[in-house]
mmCIF file as Biopython writes it, N, C-alpha, C and O atoms, coordinates in Angstrom:
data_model
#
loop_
_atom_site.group_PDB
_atom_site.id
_atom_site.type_symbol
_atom_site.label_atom_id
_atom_site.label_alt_id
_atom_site.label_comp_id
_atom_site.label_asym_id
_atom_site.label_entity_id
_atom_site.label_seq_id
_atom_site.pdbx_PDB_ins_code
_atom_site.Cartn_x
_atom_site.Cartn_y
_atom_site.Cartn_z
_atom_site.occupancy
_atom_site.B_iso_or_equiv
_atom_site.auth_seq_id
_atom_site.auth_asym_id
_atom_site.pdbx_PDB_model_num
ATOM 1   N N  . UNK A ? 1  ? -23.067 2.210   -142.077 1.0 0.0 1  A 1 
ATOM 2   C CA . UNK A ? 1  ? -23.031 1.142   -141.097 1.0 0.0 1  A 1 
ATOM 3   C C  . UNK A ? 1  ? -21.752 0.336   -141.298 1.0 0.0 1  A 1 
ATOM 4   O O  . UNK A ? 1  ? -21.358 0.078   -142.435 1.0 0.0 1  A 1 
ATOM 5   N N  . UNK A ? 2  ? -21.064 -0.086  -140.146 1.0 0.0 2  A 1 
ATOM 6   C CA . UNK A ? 2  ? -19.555 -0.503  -140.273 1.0 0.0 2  A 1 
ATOM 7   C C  . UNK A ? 2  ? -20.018 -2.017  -139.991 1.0 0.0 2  A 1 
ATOM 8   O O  . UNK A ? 2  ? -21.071 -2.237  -139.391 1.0 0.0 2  A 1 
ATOM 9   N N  . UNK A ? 3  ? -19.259 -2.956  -140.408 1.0 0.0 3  A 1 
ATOM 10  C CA . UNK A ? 3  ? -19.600 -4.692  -140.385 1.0 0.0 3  A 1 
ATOM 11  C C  . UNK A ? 3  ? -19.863 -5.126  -141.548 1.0 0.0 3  A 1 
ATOM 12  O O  . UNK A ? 3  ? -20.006 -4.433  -142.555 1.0 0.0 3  A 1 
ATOM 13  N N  . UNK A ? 4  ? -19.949 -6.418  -141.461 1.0 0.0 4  A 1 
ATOM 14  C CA . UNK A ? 4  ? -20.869 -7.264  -142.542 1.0 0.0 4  A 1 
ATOM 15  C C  . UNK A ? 4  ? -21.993 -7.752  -142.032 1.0 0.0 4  A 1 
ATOM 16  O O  . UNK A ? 4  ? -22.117 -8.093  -140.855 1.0 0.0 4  A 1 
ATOM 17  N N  . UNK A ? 5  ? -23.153 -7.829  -143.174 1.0 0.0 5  A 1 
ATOM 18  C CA . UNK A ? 5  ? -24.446 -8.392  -142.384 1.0 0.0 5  A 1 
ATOM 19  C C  . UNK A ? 5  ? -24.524 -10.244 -142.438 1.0 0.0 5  A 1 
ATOM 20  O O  . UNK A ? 5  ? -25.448 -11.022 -142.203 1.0 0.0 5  A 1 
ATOM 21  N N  . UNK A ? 6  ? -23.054 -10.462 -142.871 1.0 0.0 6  A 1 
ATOM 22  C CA . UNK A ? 6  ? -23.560 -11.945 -142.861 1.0 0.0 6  A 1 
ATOM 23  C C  . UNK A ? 6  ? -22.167 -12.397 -142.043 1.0 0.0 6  A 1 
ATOM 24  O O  . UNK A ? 6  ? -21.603 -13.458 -142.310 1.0 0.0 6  A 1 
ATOM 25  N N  . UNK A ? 7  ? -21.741 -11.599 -141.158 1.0 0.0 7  A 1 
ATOM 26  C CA . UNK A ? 7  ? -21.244 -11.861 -140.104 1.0 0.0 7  A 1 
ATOM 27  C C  . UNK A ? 7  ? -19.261 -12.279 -140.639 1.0 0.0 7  A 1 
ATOM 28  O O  . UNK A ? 7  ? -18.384 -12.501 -139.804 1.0 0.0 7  A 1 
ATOM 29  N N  . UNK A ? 8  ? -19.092 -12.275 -141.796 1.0 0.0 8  A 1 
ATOM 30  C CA . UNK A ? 8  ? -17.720 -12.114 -142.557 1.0 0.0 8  A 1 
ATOM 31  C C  . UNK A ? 8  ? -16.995 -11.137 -142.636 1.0 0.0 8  A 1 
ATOM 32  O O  . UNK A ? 8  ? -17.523 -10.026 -142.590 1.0 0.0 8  A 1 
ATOM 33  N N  . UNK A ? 9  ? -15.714 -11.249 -142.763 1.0 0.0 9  A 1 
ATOM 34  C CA . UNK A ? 9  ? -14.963 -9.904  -142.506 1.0 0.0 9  A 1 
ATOM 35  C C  . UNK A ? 9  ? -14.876 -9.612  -143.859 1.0 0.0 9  A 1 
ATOM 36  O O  . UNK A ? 9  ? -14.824 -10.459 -144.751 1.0 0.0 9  A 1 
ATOM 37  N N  . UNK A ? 10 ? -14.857 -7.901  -144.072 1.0 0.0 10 A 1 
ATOM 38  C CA . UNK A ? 10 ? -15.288 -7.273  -145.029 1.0 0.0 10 A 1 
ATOM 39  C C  . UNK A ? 10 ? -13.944 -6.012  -145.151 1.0 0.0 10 A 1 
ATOM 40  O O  . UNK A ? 10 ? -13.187 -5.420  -144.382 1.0 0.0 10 A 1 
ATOM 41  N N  . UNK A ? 11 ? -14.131 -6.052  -146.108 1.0 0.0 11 A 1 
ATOM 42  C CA . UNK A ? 11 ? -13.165 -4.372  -146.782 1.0 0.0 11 A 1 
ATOM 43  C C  . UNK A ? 11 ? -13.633 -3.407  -145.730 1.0 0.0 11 A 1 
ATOM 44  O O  . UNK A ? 11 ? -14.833 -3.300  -145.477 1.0 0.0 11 A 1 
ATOM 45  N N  . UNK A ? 12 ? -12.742 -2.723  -145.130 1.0 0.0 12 A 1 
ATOM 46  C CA . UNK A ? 12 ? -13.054 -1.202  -144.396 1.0 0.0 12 A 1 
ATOM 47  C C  . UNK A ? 12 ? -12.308 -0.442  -144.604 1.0 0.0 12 A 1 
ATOM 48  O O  . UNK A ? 12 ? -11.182 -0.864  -144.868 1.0 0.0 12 A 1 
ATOM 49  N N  . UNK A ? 13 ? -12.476 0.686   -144.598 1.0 0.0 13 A 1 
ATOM 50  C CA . UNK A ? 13 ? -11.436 2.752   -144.413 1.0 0.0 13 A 1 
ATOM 51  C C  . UNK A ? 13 ? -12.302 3.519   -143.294 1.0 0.0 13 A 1 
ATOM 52  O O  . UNK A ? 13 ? -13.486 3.854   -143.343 1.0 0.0 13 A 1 
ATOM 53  N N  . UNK A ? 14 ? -11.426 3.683   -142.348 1.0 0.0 14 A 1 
ATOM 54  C CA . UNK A ? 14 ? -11.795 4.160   -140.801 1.0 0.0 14 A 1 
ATOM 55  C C  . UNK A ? 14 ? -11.048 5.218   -141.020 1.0 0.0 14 A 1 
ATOM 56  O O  . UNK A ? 14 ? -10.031 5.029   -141.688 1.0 0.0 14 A 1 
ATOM 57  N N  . UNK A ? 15 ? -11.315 6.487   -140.567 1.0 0.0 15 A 1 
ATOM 58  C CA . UNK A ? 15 ? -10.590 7.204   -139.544 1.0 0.0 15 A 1 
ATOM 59  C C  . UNK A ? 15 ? -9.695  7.148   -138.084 1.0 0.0 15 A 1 
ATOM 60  O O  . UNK A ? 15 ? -10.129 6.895   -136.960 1.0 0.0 15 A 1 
ATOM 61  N N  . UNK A ? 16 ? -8.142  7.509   -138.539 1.0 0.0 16 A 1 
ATOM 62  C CA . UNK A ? 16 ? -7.834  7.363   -137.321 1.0 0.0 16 A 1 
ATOM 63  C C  . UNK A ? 16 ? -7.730  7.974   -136.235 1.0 0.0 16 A 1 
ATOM 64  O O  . UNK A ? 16 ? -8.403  8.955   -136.548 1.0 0.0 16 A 1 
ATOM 65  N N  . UNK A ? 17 ? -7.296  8.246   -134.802 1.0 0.0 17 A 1 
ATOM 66  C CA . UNK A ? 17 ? -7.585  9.390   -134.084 1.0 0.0 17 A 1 
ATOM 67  C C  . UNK A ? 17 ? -6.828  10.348  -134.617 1.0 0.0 17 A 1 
ATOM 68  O O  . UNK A ? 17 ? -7.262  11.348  -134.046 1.0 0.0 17 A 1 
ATOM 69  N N  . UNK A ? 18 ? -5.765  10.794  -135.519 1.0 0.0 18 A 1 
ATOM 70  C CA . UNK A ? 18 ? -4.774  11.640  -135.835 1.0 0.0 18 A 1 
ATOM 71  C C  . UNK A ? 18 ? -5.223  11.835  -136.595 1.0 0.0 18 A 1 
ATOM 72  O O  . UNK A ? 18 ? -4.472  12.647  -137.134 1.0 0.0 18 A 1 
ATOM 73  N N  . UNK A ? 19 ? -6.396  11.655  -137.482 1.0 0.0 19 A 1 
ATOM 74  C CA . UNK A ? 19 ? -7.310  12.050  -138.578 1.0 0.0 19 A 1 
ATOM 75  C C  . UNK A ? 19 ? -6.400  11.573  -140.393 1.0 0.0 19 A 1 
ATOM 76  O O  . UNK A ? 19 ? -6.406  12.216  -141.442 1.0 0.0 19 A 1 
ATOM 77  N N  . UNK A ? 20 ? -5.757  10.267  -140.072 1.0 0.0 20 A 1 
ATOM 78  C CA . UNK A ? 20 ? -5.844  9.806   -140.847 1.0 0.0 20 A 1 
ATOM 79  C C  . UNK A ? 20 ? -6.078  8.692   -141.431 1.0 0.0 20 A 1 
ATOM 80  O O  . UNK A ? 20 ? -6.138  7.902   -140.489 1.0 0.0 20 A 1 
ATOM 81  N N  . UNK A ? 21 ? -6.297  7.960   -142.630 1.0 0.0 21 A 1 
ATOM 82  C CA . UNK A ? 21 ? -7.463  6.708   -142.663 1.0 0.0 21 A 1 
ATOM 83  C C  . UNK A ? 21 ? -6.720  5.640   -142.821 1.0 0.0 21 A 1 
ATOM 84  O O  . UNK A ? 21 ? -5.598  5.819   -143.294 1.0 0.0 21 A 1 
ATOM 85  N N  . UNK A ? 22 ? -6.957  4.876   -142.626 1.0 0.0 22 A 1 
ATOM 86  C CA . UNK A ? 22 ? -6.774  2.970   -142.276 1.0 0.0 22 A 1 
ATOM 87  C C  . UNK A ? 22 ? -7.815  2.532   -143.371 1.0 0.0 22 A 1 
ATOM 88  O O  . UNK A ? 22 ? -8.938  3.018   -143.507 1.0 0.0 22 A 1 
ATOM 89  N N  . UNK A ? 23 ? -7.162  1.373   -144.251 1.0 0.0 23 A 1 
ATOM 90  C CA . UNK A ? 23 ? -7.856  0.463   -145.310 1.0 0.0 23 A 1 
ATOM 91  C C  . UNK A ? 23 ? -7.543  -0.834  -145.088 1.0 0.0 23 A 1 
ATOM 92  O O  . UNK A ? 23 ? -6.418  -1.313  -145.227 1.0 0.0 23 A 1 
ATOM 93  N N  . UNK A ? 24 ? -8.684  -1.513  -144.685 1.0 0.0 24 A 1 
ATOM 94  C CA . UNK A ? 24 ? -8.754  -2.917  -144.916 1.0 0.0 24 A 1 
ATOM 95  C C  . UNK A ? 24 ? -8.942  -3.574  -145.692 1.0 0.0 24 A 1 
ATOM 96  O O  . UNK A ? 24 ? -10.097 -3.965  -145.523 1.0 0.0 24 A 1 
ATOM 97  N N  . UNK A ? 25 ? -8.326  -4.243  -146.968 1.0 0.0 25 A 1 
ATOM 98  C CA . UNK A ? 25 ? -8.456  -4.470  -147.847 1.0 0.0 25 A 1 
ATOM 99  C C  . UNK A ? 25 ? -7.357  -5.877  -148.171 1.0 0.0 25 A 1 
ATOM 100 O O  . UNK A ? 25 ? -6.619  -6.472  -147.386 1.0 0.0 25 A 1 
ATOM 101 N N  . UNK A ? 26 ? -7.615  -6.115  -149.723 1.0 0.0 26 A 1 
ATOM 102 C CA . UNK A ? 26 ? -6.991  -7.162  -150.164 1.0 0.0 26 A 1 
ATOM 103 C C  . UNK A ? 26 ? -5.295  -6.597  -150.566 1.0 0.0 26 A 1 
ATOM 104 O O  . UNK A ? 26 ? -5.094  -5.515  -151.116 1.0 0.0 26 A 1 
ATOM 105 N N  . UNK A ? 27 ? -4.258  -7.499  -150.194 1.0 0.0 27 A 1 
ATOM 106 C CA . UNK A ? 27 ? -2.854  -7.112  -150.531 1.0 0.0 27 A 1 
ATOM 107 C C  . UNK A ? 27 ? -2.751  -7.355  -151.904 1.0 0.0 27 A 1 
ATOM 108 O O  . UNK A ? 27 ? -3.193  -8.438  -152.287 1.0 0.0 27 A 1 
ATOM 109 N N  . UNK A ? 28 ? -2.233  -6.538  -152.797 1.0 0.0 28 A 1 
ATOM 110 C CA . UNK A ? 28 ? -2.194  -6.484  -154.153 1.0 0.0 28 A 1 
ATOM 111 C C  . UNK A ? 28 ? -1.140  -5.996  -154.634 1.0 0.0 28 A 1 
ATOM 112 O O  . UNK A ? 28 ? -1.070  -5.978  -155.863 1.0 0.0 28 A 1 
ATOM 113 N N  . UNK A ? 29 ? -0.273  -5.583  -154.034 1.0 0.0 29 A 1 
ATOM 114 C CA . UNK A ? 29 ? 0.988   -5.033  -154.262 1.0 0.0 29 A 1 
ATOM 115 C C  . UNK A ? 29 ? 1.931   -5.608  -155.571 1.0 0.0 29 A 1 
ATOM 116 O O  . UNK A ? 29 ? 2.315   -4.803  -156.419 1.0 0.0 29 A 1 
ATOM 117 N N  . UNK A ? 30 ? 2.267   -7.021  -155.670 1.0 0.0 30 A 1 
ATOM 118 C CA . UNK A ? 30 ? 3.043   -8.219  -156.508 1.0 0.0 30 A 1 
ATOM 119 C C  . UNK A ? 30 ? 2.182   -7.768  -157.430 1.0 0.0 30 A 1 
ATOM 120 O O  . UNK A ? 30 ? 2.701   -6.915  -158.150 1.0 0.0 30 A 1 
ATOM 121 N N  . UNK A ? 31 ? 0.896   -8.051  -157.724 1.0 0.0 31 A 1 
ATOM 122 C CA . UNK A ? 31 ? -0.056  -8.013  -158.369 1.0 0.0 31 A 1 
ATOM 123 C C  . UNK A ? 31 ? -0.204  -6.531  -160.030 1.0 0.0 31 A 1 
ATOM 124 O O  . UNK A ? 31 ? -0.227  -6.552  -161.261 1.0 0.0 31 A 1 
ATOM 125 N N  . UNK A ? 32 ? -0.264  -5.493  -158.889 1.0 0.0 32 A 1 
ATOM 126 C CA . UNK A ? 32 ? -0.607  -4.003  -159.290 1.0 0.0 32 A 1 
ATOM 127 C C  . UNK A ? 32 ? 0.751   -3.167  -159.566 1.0 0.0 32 A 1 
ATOM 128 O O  . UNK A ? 32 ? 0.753   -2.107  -160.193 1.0 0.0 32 A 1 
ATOM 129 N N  . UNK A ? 33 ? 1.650   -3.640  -159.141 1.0 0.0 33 A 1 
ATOM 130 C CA . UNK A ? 33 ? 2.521   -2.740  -158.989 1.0 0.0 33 A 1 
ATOM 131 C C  . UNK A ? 33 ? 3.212   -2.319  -160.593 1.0 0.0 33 A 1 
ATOM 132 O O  . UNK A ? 33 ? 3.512   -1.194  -160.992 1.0 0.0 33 A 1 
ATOM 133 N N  . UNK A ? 34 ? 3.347   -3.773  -161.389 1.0 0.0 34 A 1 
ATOM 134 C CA . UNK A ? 34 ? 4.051   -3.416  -162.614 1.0 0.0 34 A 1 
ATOM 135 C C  . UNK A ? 34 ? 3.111   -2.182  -163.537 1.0 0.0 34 A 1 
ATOM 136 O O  . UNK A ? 34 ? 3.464   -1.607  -164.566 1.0 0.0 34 A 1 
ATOM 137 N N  . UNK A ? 35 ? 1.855   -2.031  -162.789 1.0 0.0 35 A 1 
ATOM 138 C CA . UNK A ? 35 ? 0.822   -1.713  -163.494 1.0 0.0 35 A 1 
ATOM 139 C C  . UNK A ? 35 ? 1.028   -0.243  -162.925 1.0 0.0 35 A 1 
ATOM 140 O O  . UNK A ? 35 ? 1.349   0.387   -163.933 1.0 0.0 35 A 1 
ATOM 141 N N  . UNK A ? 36 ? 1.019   0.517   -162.011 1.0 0.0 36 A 1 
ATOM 142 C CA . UNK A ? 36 ? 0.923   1.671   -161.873 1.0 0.0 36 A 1 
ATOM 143 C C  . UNK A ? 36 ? 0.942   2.283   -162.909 1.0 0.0 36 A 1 
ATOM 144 O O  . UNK A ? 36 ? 1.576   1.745   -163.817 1.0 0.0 36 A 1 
ATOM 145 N N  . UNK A ? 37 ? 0.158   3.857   -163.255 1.0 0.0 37 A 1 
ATOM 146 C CA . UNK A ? 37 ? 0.489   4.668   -163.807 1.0 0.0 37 A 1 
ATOM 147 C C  . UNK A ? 37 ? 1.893   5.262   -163.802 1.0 0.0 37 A 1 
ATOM 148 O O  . UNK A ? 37 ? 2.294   5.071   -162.654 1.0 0.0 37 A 1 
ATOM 149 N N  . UNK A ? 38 ? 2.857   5.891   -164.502 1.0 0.0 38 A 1 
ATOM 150 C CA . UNK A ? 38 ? 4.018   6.717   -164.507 1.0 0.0 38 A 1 
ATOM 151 C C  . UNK A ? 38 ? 3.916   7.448   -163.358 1.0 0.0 38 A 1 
ATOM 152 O O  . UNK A ? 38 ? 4.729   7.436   -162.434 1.0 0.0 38 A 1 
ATOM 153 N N  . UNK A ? 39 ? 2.392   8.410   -163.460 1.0 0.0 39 A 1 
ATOM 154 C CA . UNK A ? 39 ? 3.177   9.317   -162.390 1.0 0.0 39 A 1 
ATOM 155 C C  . UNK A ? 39 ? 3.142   9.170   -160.937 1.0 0.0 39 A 1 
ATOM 156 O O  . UNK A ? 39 ? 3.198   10.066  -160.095 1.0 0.0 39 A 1 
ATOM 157 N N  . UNK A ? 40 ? 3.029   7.767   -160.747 1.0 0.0 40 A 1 
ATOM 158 C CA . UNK A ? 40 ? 3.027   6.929   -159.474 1.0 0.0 40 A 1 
ATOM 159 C C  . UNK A ? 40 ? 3.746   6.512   -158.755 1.0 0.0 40 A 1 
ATOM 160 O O  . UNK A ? 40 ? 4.496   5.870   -159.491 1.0 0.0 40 A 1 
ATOM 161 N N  . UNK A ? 41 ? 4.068   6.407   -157.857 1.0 0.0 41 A 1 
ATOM 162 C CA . UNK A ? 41 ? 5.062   5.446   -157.218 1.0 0.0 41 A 1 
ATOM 163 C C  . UNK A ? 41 ? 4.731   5.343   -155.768 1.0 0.0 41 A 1 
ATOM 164 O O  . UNK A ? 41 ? 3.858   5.947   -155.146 1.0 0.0 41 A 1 
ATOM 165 N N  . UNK A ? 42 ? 5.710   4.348   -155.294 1.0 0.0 42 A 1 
ATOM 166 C CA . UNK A ? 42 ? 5.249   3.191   -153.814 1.0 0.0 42 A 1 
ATOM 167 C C  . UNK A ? 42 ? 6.737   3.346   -153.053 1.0 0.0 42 A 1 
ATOM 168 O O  . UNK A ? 42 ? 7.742   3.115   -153.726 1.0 0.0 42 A 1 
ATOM 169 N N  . UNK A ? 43 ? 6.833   3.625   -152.052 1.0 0.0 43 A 1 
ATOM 170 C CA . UNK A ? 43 ? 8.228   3.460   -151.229 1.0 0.0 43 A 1 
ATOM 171 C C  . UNK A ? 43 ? 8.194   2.215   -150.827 1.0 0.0 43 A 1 
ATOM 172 O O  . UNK A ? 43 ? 7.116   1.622   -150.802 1.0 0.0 43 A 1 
ATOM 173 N N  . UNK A ? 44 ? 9.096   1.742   -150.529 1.0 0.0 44 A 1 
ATOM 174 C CA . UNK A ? 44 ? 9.316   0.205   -150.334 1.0 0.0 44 A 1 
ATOM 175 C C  . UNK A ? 44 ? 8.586   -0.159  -149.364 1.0 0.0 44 A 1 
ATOM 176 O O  . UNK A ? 44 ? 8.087   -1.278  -149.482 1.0 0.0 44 A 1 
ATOM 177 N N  . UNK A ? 45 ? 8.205   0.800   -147.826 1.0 0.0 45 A 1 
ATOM 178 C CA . UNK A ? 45 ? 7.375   0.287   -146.887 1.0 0.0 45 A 1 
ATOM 179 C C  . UNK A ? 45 ? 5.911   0.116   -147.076 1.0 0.0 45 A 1 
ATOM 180 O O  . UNK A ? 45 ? 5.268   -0.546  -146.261 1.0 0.0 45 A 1 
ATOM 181 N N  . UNK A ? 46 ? 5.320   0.704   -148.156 1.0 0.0 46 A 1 
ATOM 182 C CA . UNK A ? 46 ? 4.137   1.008   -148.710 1.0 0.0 46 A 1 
ATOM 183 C C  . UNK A ? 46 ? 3.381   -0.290  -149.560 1.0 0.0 46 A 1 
ATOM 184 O O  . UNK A ? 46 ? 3.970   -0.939  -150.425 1.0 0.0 46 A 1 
ATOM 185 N N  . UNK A ? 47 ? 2.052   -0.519  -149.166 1.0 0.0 47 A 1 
ATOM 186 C CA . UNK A ? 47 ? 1.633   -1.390  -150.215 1.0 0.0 47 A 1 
ATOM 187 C C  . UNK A ? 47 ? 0.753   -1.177  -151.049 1.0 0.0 47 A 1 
ATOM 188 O O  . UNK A ? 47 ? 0.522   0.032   -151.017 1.0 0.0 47 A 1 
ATOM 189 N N  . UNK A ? 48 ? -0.021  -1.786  -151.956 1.0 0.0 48 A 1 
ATOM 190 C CA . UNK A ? 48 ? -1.248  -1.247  -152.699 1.0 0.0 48 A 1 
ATOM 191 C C  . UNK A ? 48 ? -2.200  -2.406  -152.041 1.0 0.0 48 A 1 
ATOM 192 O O  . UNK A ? 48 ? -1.908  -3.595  -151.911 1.0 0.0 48 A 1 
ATOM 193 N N  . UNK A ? 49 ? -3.340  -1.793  -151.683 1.0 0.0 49 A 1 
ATOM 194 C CA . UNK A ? 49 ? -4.408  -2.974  -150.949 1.0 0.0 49 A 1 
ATOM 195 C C  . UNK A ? 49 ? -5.562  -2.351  -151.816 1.0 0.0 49 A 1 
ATOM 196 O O  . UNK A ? 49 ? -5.565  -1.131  -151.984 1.0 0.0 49 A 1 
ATOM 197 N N  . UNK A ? 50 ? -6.433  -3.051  -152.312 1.0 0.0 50 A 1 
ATOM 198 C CA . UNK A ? 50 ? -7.378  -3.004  -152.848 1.0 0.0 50 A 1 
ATOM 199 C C  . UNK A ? 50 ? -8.792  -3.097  -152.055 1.0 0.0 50 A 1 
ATOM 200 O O  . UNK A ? 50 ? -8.934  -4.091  -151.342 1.0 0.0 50 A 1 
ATOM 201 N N  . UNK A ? 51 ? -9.685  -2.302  -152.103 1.0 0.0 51 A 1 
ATOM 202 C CA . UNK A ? 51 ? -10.842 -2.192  -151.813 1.0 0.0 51 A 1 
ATOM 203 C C  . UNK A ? 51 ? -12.211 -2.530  -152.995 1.0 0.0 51 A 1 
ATOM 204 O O  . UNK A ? 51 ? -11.868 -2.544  -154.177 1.0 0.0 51 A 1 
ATOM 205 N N  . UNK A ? 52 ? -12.943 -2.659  -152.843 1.0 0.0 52 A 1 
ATOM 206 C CA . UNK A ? 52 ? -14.262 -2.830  -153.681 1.0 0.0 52 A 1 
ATOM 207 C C  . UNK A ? 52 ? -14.936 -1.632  -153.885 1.0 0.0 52 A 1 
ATOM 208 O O  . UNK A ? 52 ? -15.042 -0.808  -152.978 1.0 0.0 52 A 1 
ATOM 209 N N  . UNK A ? 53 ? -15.343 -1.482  -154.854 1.0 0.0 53 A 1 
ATOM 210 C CA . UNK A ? 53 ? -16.174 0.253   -155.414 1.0 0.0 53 A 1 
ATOM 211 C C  . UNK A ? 53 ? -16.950 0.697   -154.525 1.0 0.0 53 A 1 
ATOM 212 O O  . UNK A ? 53 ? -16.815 1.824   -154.048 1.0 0.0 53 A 1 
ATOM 213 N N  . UNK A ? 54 ? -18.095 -0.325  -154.092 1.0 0.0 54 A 1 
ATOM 214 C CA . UNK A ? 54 ? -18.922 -0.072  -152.686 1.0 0.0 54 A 1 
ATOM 215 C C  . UNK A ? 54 ? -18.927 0.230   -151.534 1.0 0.0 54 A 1 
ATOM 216 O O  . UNK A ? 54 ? -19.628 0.933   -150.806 1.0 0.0 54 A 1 
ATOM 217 N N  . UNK A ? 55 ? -17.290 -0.921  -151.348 1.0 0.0 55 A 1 
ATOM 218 C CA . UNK A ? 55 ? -17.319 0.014   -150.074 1.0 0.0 55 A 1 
ATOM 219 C C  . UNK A ? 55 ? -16.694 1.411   -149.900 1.0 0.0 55 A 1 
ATOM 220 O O  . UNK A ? 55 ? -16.857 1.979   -148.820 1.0 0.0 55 A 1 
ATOM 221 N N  . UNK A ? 56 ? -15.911 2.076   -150.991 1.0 0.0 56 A 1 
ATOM 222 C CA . UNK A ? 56 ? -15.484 3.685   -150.669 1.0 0.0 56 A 1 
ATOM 223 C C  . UNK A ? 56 ? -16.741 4.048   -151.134 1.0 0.0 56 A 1 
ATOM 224 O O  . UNK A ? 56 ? -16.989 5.152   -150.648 1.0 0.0 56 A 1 
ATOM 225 N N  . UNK A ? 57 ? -17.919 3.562   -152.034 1.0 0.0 57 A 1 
ATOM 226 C CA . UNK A ? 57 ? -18.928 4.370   -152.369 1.0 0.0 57 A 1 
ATOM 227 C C  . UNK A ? 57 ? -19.509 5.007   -150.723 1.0 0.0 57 A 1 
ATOM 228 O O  . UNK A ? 57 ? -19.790 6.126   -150.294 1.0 0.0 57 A 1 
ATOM 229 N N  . UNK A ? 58 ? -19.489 3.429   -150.074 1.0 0.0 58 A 1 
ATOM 230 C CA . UNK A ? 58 ? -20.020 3.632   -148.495 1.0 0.0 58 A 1 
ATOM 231 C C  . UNK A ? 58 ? -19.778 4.683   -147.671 1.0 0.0 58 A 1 
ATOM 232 O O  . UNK A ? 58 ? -20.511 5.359   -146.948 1.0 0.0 58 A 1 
ATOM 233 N N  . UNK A ? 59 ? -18.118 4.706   -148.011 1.0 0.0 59 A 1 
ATOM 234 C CA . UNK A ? 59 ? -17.243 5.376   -146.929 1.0 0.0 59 A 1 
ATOM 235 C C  . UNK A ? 59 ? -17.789 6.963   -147.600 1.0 0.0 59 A 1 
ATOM 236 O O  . UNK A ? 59 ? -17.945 7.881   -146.796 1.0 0.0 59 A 1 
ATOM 237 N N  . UNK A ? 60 ? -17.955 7.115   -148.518 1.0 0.0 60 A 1 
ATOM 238 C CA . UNK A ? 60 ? -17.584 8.410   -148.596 1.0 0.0 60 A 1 
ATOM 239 C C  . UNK A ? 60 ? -18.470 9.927   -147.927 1.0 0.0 60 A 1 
ATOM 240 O O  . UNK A ? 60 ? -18.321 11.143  -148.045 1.0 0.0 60 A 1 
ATOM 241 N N  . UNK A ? 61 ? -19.288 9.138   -147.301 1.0 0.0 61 A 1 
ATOM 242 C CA . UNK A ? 61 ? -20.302 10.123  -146.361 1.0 0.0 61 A 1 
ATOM 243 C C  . UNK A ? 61 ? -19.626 9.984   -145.284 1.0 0.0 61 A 1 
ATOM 244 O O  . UNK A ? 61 ? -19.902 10.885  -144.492 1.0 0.0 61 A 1 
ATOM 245 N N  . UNK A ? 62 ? -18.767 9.168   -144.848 1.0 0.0 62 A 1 
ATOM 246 C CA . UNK A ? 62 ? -17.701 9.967   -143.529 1.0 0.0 62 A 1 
ATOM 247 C C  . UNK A ? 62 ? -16.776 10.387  -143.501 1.0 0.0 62 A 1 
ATOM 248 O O  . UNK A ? 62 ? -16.152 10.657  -142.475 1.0 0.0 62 A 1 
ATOM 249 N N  . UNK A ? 63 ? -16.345 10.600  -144.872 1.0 0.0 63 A 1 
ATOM 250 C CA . UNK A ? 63 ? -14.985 11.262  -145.292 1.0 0.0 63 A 1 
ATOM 251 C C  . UNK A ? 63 ? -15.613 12.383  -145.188 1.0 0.0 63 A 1 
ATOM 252 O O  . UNK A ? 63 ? -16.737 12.631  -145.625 1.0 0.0 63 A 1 
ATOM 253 N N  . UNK A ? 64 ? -14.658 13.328  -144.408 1.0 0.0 64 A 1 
ATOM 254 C CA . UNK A ? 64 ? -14.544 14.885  -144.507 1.0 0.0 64 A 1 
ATOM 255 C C  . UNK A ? 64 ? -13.970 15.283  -145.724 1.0 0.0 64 A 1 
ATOM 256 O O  . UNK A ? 64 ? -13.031 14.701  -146.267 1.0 0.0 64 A 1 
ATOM 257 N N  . UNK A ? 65 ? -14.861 16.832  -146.377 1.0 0.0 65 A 1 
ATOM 258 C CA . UNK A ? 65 ? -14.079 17.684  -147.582 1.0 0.0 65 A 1 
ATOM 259 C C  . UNK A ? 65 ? -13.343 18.211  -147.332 1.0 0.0 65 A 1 
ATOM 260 O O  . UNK A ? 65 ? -12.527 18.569  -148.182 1.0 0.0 65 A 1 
ATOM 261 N N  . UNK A ? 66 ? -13.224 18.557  -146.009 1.0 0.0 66 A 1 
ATOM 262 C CA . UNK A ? 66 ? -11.387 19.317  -145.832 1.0 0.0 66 A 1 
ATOM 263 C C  . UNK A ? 66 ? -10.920 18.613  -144.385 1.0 0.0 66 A 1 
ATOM 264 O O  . UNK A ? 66 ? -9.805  18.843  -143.918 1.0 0.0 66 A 1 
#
């Protein structure tokens, strides 16, 4: 079920029509970035947004395996 039940805007990952996903989440970029793992990296247009465990727990019955 997509929303919040107490009517607040909430973390989301949608599908887009080109079949790829959109995350609504918190900007964390300043934050996370010194932190990456090594074998990581971010292009400058790119950010790190953070989601909550629950909601990809949520998402993950509409994520397709291939």
């Amino acid at each position: 079920m997509r929303g919040s039940a107490t009517g607040e805007t909430c973390p989301d990952l949608f599908e887009l029509s080109n079949g790829d996903f959109a995350i609504i989440g918190t900007e964390a970029t300043a934050d996370l970035d010194p932190h990456l793992p090594p074998d990581a990296a971010r292009a400058d247009y790119e950010r790190i947004v953070v989601i909550d465990r629950d909601t990809l727990i949520r998402a993950k019955r509409d994520i397709p395996d291939a």
